[in-house]
C-alpha positions as CSV (number, residue, x, y, z in Angstrom):
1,X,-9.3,12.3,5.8
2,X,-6.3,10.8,7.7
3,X,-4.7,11.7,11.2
4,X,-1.0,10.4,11.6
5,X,0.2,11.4,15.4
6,X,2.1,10.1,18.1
7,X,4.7,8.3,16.3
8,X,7.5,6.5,17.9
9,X,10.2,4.4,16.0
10,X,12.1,1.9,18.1
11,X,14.7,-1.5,17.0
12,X,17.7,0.6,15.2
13,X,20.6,-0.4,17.3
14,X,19.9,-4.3,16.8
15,X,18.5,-3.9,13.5
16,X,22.4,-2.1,12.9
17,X,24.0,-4.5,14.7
18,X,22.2,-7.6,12.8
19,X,22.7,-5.8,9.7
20,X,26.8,-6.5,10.6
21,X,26.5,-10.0,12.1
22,X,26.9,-11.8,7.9
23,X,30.2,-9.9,7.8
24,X,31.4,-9.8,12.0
25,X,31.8,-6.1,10.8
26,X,30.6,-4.6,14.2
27,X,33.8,-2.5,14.9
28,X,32.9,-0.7,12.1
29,X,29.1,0.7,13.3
30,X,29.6,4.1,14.1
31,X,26.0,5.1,14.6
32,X,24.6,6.8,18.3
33,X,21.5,5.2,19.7
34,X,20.0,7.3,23.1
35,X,17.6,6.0,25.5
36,X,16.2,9.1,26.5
37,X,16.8,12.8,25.5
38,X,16.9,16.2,27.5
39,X,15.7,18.8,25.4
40,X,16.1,21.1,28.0
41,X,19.6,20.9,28.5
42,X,21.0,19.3,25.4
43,X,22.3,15.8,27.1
44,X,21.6,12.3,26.4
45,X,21.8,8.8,27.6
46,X,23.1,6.8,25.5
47,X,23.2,2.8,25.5
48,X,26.8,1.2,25.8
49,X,27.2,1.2,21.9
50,X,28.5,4.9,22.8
51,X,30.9,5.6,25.1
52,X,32.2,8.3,24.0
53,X,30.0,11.6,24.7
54,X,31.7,14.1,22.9
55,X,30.5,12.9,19.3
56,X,26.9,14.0,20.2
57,X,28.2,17.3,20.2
58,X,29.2,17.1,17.0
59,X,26.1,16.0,15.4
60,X,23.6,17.1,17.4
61,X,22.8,20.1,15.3
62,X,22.2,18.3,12.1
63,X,19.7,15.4,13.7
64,X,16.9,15.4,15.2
65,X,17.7,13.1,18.1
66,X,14.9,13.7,20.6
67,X,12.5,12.4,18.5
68,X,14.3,9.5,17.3
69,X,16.7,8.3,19.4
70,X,19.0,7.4,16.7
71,X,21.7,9.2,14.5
72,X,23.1,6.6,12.2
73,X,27.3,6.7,10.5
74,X,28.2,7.4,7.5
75,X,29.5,3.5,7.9
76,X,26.4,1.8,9.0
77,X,24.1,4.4,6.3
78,X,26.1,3.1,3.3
79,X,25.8,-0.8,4.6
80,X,22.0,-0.1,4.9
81,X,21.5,1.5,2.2
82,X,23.1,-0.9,-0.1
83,X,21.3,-4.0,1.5
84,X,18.0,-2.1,0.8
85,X,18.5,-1.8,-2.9
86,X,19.3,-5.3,-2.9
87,X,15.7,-6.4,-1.8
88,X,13.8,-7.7,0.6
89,X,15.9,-10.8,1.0
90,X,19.0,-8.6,1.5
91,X,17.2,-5.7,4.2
92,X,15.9,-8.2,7.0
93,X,17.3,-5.5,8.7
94,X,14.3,-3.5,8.2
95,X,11.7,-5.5,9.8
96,X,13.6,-5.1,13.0
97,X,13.0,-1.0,13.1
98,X,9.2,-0.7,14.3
99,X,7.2,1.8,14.0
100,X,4.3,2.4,16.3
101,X,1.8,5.3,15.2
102,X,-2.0,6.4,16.1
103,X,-4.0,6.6,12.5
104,X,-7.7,8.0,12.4
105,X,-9.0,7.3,9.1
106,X,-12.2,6.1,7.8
107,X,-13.2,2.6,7.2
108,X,-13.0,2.0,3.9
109,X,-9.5,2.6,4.4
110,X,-8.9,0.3,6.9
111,X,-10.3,-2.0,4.5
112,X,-7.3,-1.9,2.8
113,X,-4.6,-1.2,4.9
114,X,-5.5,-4.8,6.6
115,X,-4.0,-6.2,3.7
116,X,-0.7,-6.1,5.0
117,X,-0.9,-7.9,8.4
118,X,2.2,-9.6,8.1
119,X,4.2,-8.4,11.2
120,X,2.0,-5.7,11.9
121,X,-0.7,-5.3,15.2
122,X,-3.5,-2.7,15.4
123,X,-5.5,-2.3,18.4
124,X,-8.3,0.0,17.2
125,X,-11.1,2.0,18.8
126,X,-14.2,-0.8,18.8
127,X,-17.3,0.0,17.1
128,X,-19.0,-2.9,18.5
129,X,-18.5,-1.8,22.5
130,X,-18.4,2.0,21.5
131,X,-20.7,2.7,19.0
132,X,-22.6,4.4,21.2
133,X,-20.4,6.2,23.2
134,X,-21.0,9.7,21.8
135,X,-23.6,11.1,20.1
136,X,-23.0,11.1,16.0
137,X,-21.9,14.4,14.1
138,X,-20.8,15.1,10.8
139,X,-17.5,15.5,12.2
140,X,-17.0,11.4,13.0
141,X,-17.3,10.9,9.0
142,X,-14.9,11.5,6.0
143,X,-16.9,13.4,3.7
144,X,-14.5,16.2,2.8
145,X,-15.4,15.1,-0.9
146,X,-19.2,15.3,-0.8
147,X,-21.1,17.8,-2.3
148,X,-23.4,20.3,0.0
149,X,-25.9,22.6,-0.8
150,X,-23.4,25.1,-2.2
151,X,-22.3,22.9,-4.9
152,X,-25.7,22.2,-6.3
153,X,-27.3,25.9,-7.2
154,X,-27.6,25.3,-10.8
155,X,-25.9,22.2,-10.8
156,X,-26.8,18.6,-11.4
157,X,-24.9,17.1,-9.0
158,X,-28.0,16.5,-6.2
159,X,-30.9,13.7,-6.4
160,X,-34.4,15.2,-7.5
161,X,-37.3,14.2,-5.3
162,X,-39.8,16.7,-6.9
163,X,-41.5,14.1,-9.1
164,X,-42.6,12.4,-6.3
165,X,-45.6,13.4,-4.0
166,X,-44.9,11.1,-1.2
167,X,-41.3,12.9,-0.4
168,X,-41.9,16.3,-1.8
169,X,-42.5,16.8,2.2
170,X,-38.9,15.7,2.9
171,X,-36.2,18.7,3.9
172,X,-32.8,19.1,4.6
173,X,-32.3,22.5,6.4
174,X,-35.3,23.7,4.3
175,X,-34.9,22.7,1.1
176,X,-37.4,20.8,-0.1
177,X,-37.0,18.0,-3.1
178,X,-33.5,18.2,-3.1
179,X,-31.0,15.9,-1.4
180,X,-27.1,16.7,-1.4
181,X,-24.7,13.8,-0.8
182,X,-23.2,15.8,2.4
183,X,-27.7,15.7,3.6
184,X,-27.8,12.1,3.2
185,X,-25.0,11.8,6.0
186,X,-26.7,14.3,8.4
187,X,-29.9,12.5,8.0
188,X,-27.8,9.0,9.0
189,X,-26.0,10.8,11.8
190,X,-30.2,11.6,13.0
191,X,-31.0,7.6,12.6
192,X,-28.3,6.9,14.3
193,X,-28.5,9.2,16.9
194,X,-32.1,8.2,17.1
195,X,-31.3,4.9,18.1
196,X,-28.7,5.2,20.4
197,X,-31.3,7.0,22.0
198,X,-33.7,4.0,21.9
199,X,-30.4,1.8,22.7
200,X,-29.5,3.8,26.2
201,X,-32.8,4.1,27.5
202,X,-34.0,0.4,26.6
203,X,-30.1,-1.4,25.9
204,X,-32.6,-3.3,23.8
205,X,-29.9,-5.1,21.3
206,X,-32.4,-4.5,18.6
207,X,-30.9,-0.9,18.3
208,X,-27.5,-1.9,18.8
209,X,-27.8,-3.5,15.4
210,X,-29.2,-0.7,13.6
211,X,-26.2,1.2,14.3
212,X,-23.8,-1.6,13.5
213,X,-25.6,-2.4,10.0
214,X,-26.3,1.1,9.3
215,X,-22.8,2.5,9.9
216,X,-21.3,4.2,6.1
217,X,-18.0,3.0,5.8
218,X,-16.6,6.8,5.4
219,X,-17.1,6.3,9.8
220,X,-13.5,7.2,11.1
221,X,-11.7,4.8,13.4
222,X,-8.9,5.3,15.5
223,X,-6.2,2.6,16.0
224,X,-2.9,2.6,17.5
225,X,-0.7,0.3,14.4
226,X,2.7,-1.1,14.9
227,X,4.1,-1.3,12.2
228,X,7.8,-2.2,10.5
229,X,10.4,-0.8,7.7
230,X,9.5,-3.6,5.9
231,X,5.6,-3.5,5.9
232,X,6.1,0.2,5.3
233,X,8.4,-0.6,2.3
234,X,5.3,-2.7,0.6
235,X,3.1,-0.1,1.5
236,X,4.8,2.8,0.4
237,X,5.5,0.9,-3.8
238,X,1.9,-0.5,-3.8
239,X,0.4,3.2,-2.5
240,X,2.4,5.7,-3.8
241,X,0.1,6.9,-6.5
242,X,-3.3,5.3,-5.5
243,X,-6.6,7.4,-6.2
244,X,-7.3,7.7,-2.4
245,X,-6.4,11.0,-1.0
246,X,-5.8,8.7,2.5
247,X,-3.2,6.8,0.9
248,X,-1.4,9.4,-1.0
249,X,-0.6,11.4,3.1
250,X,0.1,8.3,4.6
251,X,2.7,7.8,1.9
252,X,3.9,11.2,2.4
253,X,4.2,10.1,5.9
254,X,6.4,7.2,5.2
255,X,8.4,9.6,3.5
256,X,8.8,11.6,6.7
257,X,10.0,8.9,8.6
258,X,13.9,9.0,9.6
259,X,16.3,7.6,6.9
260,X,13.2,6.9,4.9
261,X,14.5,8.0,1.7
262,X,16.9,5.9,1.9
263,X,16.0,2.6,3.2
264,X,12.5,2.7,2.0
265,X,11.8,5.2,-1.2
266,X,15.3,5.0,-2.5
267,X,14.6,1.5,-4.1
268,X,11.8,2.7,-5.5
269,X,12.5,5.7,-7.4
């Protein structure tokens, strides 16, 4: 599983403005930037780059400002667009829109989205001061994909135990000489749980490692990334299709993101 929330998306008037600096071509920019949004009311701040109020007005009803904070021209959208196509070299512009997002996924997929560091900072939930914050459940794990005992009647799909005396004793909600994969992560969540037990009562390091060493990498971790157009750009060609279910939404996220379609998936399709 993967959470996406609180996302925020800042940079787009000097990223625009940059974009324009190559040509001196800033009288044509005809984008709205606002600092601040009154949804109750339907008003705006806007930074200098618009004087002129009334144009809100006319777009408001087709953007989504108040998330945003940006509604870019018909001008500046072609300019960007066309420097995205051109590559990397030609969109600078992009890494100056930054994204900043809370992802809680599990950590075998923060294995790989560390791969793409370059302009990017996470700040994540730490395993090593918190591990043993909260007690462990089923619920701190990704294991949408693991079979329980209802996908085993009849089925092949569990590890037999019955050939062996010295676990036939061995249940998992009383079923004896069977294991499912979704009962080997219950019986983890009860070591662990054991020794954060031993850990808070003694704060014994000894059982501070077991939890560290014994942790499954399906443990999710939350972390607060920020990210860029750029970053998101590599991501979202190198991700698209992947085999993880994790990477497939995030990419869907990407494609959520404002004017994503065309300065990030356009290139691409």
């Amino acid at each position: 599983m993967i959470k996406i929330e609180n996302v925020m998306t800042v940079g787009w008037e000097p990223a625009i403005r940059g974009a324009r600096n190559p040509m001196n071509s800033w009288e044509k920019s005809d984008s709205l930037f606002f600092e601040y949004c009154d949804e109750t009311d339907n008003t705006a701040v806007c930074h200098d780059i618009c004087k002129h109020m009334t144009k809100i007005n006319t777009w408001s009803e087709s953007i989504s400002w108040t998330e945003h904070g940006v509604k870019i021209g018909p001008n500046d959208l072609k300019l960007l667009t066309n420097l995205a196509k051109s590559g990397s070299d030609e969109a600078k512009f992009r890494r100056m829109i930054v994204v900043y997002v809370d992802i809680t996924a599990p950590m075998y997929w923060w294995k790989e989205a560390d791969t793409y560091k370059v302009g990017t900072v996470r700040n994540s939930c730490s395993t090593m001061h918190k591990i043993h914050a909260k007690e462990f459940t089923l619920e701190d794990f990704s294991c949408e994909h693991l079979f329980s005992k209802k996908d085993f009647i009849n089925e092949d799909k569990t590890v037999p135990f019955e050939n062996d005396p010295a676990l036939s004793a061995i249940t998992v909600d009383g079923d004896i000489a069977y294991f499912t994969s979704t009962g080997f992560v219950e019986m983890t969540c009860d070591v662990l749980n054991h020794y954060r037990e031993l850990f808070l009562q003694t704060k014994d390091k000894k059982y501070w490692w077991q939890m560290i060493q014994l942790l499954p990498s399906s443990y999710n971790q939350r972390a607060t990334l920020m990210l860029n157009y750029e970053v998101l750009a590599n991501m979202y060609h190198a991700r698209k299709n992947h085999k993880l279910d994790e990477w497939r939404e995030f990419c869907g996220w990407i494609e959520s993101l404002p004017y994503a379609k065309e300065l990030i998936i356009g290139q691409y399709n």
